[in-house]
ZADRENKE-723360 format. One line per field, with one value per residue: residue number from 1; residue in three letters; x, y, z of N, C-alpha, C in turn. Coordinates in steps of 0.001 Angstrom, whole numbers, padded with zeros to 6 digits. Each point is the difference from the previous one (the first is absolute). Example, Ala and Ser with C-alpha at 12.3 -4.5 7.8 and 13.67 -1.06 7.14 Angstrom:
BEGIN
k	1;2 .
r	ala;ser .
n_u	013190;-000350 .
n_v	-005690;001050 .
n_w	007800;-000720 .
ca_u	-000890;000820 .
ca_v	001190;001190 .
ca_w	000000;000060 .
c_u	000900;-000770 .
c_v	001200;001090 .
c_w	000000;000730 .
END
This chain:
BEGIN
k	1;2;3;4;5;6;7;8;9;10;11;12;13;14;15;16;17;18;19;20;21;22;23;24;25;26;27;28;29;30;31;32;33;34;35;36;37;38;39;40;41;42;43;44;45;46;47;48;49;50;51;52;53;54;55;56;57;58;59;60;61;62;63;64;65;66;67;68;69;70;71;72;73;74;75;76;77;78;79;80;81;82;83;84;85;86;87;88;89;90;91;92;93;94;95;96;97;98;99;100;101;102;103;104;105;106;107;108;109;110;111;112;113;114;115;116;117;118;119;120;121;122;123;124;125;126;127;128;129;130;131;132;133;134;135;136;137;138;139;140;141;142;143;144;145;146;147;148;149;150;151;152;153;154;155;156;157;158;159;160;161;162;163;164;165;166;167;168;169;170;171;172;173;174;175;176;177;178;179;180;181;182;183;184;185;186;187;188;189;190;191;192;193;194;195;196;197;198;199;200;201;202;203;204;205;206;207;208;209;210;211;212;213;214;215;216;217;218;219;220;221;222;223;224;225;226;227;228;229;230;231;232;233;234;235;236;237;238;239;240;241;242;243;244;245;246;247;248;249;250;251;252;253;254;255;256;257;258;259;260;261;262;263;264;265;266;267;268;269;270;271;272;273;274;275;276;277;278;279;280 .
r	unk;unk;unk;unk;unk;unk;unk;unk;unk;unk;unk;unk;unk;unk;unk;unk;unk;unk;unk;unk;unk;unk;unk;unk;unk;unk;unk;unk;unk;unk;unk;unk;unk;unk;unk;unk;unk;unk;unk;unk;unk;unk;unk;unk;unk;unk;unk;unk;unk;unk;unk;unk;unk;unk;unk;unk;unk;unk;unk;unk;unk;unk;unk;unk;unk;unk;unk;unk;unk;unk;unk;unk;unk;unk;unk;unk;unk;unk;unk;unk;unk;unk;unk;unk;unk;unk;unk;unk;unk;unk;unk;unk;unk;unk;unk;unk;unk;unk;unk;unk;unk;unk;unk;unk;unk;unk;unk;unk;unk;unk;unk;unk;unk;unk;unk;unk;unk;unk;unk;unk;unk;unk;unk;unk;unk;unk;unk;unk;unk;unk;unk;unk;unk;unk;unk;unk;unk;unk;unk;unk;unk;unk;unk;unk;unk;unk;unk;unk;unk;unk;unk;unk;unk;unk;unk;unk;unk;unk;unk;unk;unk;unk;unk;unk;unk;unk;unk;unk;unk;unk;unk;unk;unk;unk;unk;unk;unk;unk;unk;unk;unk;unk;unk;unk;unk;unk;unk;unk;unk;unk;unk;unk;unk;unk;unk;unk;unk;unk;unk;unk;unk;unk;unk;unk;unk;unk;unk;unk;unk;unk;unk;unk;unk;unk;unk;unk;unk;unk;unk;unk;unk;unk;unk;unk;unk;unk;unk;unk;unk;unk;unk;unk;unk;unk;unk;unk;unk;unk;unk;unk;unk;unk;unk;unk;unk;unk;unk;unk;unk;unk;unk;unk;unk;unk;unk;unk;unk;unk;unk;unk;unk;unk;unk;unk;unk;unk;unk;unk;unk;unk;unk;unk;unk;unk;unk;unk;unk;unk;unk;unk .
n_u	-005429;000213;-000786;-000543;000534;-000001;-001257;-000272;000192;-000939;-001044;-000052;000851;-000697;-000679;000929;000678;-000810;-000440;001518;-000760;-001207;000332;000199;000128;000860;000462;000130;000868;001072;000155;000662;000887;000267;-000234;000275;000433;000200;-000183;000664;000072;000355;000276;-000239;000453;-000055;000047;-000389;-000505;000964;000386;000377;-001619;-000477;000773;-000303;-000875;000247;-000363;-001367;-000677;-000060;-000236;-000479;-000121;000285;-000392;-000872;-000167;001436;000989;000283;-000606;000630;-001050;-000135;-000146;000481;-001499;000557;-000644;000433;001030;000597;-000170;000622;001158;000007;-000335;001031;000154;-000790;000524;001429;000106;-000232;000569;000323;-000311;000440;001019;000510;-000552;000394;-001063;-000027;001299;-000604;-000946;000801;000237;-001048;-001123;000992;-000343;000298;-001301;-000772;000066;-000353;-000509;-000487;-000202;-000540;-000626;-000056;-000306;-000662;-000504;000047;-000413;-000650;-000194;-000385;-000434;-000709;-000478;-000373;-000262;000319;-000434;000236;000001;-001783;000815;-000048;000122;-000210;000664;000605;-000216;-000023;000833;000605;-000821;000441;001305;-000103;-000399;000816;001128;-000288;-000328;001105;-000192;-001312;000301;001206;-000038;-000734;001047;001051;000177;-000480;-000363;000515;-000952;000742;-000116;-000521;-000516;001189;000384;-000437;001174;-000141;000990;-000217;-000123;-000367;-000840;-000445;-000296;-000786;-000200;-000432;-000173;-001106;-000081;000206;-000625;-000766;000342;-000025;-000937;-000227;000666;-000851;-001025;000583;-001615;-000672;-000766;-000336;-001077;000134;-000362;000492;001100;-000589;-000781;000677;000471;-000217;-000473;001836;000195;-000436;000827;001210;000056;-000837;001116;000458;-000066;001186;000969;000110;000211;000797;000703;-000141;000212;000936;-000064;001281;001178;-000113;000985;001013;000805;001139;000190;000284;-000942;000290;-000450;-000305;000783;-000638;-000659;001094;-000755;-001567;000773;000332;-001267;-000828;000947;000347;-001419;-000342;000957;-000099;-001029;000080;000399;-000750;-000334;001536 .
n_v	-005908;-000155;000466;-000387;-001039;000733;000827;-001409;-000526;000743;000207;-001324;000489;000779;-000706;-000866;000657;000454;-001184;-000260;000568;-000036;001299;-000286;000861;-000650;-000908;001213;000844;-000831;000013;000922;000018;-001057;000844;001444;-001463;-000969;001501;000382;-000931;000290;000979;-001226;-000915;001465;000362;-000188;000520;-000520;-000560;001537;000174;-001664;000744;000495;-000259;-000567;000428;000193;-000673;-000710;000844;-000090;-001335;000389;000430;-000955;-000428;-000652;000933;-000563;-000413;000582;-000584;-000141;-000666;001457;-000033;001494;000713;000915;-000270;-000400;000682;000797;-000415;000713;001037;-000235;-000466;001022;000959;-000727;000410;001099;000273;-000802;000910;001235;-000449;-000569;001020;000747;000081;-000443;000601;-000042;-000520;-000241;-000326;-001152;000492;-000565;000846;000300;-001059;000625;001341;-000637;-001120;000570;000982;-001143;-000153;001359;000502;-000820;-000024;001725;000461;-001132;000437;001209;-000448;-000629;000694;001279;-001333;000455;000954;000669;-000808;-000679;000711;-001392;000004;000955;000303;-000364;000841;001484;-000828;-000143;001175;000496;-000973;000325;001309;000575;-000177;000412;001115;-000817;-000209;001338;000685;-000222;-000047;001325;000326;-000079;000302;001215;000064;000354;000781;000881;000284;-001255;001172;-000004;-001393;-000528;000640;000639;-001080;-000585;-000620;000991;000522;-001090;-000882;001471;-000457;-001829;000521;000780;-000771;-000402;000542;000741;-001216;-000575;000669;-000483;-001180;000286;000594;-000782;-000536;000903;-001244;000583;-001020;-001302;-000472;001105;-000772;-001277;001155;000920;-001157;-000882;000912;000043;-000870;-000172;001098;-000851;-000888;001048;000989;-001142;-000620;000714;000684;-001322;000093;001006;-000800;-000772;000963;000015;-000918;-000037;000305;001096;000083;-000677;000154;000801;-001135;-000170;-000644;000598;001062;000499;001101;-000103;-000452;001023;000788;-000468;-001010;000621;000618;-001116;-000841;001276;000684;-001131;000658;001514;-000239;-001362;000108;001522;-001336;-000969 .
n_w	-021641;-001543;-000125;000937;-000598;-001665;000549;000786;-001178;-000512;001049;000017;-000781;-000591;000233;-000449;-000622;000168;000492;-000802;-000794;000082;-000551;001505;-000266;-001069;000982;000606;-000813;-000808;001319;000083;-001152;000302;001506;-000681;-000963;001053;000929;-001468;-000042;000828;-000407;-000493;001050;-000513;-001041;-000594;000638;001243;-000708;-000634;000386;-000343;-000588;-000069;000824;-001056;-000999;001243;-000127;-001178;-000395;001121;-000323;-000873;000516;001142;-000984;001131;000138;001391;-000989;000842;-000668;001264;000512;000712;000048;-000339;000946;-000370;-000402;001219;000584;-000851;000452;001240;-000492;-001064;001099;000203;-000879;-000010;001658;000783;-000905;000097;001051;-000624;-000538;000952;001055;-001584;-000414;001459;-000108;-001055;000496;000572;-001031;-000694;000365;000576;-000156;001320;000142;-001318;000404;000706;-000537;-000391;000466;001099;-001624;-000395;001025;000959;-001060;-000454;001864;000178;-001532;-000133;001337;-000463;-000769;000924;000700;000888;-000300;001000;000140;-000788;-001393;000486;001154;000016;-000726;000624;001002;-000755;-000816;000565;000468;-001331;000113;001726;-000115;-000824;000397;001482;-000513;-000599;001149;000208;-001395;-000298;001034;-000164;-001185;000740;000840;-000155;001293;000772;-000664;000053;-001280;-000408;000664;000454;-000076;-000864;-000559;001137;000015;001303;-000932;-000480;000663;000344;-001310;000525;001332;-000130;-001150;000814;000510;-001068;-001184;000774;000564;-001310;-000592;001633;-001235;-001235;000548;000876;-000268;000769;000508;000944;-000507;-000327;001662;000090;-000789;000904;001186;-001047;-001016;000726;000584;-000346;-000382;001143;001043;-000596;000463;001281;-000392;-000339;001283;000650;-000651;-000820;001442;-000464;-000866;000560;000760;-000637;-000407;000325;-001306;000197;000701;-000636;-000871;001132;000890;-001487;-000432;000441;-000803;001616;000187;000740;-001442;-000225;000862;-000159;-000579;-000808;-000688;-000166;-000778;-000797;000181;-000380;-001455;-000452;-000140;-000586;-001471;-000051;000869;-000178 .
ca_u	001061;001065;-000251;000099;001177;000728;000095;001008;001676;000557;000082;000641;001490;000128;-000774;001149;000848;-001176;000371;001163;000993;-000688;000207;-000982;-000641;-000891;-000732;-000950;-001283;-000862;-001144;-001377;-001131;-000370;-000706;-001267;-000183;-001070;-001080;-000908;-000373;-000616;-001291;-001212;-000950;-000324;-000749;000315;-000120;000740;001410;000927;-000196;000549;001403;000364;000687;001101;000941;000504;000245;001689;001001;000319;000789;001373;000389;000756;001370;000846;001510;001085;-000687;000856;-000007;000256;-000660;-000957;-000699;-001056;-001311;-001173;000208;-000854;-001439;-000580;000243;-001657;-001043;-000266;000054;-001305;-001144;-000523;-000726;-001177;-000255;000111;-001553;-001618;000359;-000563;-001141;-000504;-000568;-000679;000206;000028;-000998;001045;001214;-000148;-000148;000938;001440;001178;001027;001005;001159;000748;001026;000842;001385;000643;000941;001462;001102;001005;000368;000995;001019;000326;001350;001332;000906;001049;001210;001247;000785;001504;000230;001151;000626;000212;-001554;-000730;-000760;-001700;-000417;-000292;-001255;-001088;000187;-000386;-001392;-000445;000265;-000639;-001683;000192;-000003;-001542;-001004;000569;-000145;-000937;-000714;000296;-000441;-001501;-000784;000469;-000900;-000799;-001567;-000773;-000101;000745;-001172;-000972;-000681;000934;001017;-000714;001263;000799;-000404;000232;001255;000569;000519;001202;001124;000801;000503;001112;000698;000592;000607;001289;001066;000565;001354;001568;000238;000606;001435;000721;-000135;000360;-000915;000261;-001106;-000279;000100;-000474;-001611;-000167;000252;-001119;-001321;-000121;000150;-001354;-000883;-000392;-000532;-001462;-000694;000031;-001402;-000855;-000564;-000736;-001018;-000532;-000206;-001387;-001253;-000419;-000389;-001388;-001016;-000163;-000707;001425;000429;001936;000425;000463;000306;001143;000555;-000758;-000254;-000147;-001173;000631;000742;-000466;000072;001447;000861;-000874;001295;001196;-000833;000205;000921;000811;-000494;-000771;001253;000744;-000531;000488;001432;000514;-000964;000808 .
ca_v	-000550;000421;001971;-000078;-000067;000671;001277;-000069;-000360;001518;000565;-000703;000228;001579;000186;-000630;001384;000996;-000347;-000120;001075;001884;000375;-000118;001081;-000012;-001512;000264;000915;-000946;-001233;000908;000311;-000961;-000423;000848;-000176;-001268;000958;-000036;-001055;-000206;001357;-000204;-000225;000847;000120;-000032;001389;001126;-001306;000626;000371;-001045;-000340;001171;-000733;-000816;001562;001013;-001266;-000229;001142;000383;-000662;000895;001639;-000513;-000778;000865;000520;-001252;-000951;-001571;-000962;-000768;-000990;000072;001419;000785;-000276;000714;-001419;-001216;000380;-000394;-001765;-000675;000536;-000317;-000813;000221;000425;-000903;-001158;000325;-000137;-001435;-000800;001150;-000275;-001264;000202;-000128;001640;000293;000778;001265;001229;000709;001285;000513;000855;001284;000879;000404;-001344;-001005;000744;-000099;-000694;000871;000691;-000894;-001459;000667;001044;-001380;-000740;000650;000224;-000864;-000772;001158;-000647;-001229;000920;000601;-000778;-000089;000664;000604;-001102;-000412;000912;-000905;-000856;000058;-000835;-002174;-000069;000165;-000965;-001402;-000200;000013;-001284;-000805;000259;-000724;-001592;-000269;-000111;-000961;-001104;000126;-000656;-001773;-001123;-000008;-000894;-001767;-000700;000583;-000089;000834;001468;000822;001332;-000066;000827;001160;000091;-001620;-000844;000245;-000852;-000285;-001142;000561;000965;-000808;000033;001234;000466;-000379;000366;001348;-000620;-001063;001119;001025;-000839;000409;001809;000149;-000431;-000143;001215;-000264;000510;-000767;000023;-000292;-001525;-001213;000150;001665;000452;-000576;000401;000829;-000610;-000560;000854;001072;-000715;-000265;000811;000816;-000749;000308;001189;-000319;-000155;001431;000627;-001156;000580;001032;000126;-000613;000841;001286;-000930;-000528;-001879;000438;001838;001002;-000524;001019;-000871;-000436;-001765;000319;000924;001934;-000194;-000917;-001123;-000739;000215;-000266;-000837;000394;000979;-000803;-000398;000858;000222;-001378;-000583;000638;-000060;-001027;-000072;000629;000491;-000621 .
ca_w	000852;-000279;000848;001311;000562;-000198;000892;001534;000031;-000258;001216;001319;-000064;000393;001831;000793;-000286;000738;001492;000675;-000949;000222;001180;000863;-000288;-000960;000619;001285;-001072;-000663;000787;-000033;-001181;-000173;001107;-000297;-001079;000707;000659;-000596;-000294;001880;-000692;-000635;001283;000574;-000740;-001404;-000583;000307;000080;000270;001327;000498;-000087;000863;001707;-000185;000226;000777;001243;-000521;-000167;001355;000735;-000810;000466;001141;-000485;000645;-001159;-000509;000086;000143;001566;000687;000169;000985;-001141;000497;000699;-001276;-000958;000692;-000239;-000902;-000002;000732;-000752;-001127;000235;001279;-000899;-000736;000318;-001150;-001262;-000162;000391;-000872;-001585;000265;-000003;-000974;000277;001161;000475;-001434;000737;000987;-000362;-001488;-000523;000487;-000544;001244;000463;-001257;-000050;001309;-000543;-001439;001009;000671;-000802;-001034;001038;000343;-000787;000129;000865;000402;-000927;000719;001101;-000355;-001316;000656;000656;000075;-001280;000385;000555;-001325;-000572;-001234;001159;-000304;-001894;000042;000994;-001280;-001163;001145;-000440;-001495;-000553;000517;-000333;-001648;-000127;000369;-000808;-000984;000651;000537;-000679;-000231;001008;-000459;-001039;000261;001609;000893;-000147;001551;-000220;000799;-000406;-001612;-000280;-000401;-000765;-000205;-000249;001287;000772;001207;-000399;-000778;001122;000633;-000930;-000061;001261;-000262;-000865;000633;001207;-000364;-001170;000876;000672;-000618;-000409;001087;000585;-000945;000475;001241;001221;002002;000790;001383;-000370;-000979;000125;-000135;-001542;-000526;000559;-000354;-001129;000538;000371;-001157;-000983;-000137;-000496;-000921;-000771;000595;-000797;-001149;-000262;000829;-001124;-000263;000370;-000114;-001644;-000487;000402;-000631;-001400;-000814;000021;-000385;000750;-001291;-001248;-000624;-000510;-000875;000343;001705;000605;000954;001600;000997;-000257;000334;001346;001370;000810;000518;001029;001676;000348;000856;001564;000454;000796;001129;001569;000438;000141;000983;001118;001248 .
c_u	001391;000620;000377;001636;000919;000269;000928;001095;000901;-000122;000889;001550;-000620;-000266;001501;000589;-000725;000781;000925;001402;-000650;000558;-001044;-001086;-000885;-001091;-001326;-001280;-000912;-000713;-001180;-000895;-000700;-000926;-001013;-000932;-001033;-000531;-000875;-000557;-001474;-001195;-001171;-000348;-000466;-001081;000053;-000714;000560;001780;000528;000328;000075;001376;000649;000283;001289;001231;001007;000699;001666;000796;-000113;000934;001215;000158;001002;001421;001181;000591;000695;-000594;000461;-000497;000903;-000937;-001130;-000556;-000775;-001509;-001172;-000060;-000535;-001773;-000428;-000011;-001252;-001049;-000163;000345;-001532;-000945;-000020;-000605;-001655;-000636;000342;-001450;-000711;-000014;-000636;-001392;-001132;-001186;-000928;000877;-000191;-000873;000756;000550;-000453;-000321;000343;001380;000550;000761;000909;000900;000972;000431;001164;001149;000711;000515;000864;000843;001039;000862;001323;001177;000554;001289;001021;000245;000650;001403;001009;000389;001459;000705;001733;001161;000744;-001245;-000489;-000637;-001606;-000616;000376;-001146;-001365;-000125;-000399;-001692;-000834;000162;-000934;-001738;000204;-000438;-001515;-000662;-000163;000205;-001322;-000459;-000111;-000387;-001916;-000359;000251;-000996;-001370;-001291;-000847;000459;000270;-001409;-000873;-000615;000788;001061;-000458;001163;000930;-000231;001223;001333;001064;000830;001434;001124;000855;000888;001381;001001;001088;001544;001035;000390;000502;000972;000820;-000089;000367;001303;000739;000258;000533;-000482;000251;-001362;000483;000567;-000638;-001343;-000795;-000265;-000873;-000963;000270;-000179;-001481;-000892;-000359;-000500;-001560;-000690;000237;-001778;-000800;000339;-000083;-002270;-001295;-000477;-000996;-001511;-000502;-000323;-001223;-001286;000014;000050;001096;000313;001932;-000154;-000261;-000013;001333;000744;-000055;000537;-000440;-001087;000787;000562;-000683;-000183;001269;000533;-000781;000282;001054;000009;000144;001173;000988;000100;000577;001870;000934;-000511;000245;001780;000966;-000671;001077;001166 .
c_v	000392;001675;-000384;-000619;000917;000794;-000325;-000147;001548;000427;-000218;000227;001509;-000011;-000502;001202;000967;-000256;000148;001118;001471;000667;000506;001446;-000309;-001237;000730;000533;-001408;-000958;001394;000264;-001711;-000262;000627;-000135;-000647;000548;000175;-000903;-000484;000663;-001029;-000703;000919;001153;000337;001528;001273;-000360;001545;000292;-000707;000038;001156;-000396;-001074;001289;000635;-000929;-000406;001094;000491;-000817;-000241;000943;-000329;-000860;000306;000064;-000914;-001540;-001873;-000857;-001124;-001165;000120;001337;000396;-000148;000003;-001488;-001111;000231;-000075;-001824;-000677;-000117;-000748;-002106;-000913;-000243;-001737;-001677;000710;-000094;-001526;-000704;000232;-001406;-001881;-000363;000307;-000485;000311;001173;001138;001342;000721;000938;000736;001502;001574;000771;000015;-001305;-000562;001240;-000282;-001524;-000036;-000109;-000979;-000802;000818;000805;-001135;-000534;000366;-000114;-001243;-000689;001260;-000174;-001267;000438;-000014;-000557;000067;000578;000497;-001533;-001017;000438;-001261;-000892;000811;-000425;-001208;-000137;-000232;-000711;-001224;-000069;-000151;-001220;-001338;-000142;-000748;-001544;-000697;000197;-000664;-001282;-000584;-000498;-001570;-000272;000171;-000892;-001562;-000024;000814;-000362;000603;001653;000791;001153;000131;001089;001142;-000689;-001504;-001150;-000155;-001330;-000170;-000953;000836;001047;-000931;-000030;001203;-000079;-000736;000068;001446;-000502;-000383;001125;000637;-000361;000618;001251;000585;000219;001098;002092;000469;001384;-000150;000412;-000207;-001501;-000370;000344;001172;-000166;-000892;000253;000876;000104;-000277;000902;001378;-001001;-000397;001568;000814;-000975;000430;001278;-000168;-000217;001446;000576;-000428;000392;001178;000650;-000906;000813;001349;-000473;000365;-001033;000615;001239;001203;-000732;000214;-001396;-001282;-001821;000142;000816;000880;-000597;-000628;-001549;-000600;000240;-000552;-001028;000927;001504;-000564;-000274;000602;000536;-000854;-000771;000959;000408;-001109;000589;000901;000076;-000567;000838 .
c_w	-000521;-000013;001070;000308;-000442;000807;001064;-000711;-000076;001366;000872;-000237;000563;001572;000597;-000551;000683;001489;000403;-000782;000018;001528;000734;-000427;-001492;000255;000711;-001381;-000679;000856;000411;-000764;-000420;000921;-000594;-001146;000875;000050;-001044;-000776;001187;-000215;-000739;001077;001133;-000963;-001701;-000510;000213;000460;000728;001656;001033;000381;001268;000915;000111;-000589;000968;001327;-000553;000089;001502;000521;-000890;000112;001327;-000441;000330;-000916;-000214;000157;000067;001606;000646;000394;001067;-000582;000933;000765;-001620;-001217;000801;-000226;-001409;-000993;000536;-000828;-001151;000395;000842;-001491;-001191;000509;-000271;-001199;000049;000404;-000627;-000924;000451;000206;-000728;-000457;001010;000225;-000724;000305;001161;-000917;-001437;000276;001073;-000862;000529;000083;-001166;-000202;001052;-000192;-001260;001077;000558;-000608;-000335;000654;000384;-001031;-000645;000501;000036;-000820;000419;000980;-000244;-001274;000866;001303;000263;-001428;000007;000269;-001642;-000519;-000786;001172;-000293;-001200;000068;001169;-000922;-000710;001081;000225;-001059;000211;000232;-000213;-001717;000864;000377;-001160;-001234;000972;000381;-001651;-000463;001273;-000134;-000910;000110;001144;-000161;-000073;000833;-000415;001379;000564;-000998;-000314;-000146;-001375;000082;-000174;000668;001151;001406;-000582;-001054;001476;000623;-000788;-000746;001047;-000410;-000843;000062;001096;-000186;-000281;001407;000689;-000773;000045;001320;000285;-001211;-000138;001191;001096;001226;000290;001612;000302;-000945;000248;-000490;-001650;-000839;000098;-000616;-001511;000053;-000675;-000986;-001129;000280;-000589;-001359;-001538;000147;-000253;-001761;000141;000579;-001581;-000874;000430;000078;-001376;000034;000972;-000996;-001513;-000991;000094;000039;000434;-001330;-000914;-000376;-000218;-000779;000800;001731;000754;000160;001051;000478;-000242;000182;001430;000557;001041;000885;001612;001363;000467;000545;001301;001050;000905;000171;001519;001031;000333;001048;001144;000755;-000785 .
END
């Protein structure tokens, strides 16, 4: 435990300097090379004797759709046909994976022992996952270059908080298991007491970032929702290390595990609310 906090107290200043001081070019390389670290990481629920080749389709697939990357990469609020679609997608794919992961393990024979389908979720948790913090980055980029890095920081904060809300309210209330067979400590009272905890903080970080949602109703169905799902790609990932008989992505980060043990929250979440966020 004491590893483990050292490490966030050291991360968590670099990820807030990362977000709001890299320039957008050195921001785009390091979430790439961090997306490609997952991929490979992604590589042992796909096969352990051939991680390199596994990897490939995430390769060519990422680097195409950086290749499409426009010159001047400054969005507006209204995106492109090609980005909506892909918002759809990585938004389609985690009410999916939410059932795979609830349903647990009636649904395991569906997908265990396909390559295509666990390469092809590889893709839908980490392509989205990508674009999705670089459209939100470059938000009104041209206007204030710090409105997308309080957008970005505004989701880290709120998933932190849930998931430090989701735990004290488990171990105080819980008793009704979410998913015992994917993640045994994961409880329905703990899920609530993330939401609420997510809720409040996000009011102020609303006022205090001075965001604009559509409305109130809009900025709560959307708080809402990325927070359920950001619990439910904690418990997506869960279930897929326990089909492929791990207990940690990696090891690169000491008290914490691999990328993924630290993004599998955050994977969903992103999708989950720039698709919400830019759909009014």
């Amino acid at each position: 435990m004491k590893l483990r906090i050292i490490t966030a107290l050291v991360l968590a200043p670099l990820v807030v300097l990362g977000i709001f001081k890299l320039p957008l070019s050195i921001f785009i390389a390091t979430l790439a090379l961090i997306t490609l670290f997952g991929f490979w990481e992604w590589t042992q629920f796909i096969s352990f004797d051939s991680r390199f080749v596994s990897l490939l389709p995430a390769i060519v697939i990422g680097g195409v759709s950086l290749w499409i990357l426009p010159e001047d990469f400054t969005m507006d609020h209204s995106l492109p046909f090609s980005f909506q679609l892909l918002l759809w997608g990585g938004f389609l794919w985690w009410i999916v994976a939410s059932y795979l992961a609830v349903s647990y393990p009636k649904s395991r024979s569906r997908w265990e022992y396909s390559k295509g389908l666990k390469h092809l979720f590889g893709l839908l948790t980490l392509i989205p996952f990508f674009w999705s913090i670089l459209l939100l980055r470059t938000e009104d980029l041209s206007v204030d270059p710090f409105h997308g890095a309080k957008l970005v920081m505004f989701v880290c904060l709120i998933v932190w908080v849930a998931d430090s809300g989701a735990y004290f309210s488990g171990r105080l209330w819980g008793k009704h298991k979410m998913a015992p067979e994917v993640s045994p400590n994961k409880t329905i009272e703990g899920l609530i007491g993330g939401v609420v905890a997510a809720c409040i903080v996000a009011f102020g970080l609303v006022e205090w970032f001075e965001l604009h949602f559509s409305s109130t109703g809009m900025m709560l169905v959307t708080i809402l929702l990325t927070v359920i799902f950001s619990v439910l790609g904690d418990l997506v990932e869960s279930m897929f290390k326990r089909v492929a008989g791990i207990k940690d992505s990696s090891h690169i980060i000491p008290g914490h595990g691999g990328i993924l043990d630290r993004l599998d929250s955050l994977t969903a979440a992103f999708p989950v609310f720039a698709f919400l966020y830019f759909q009014v």
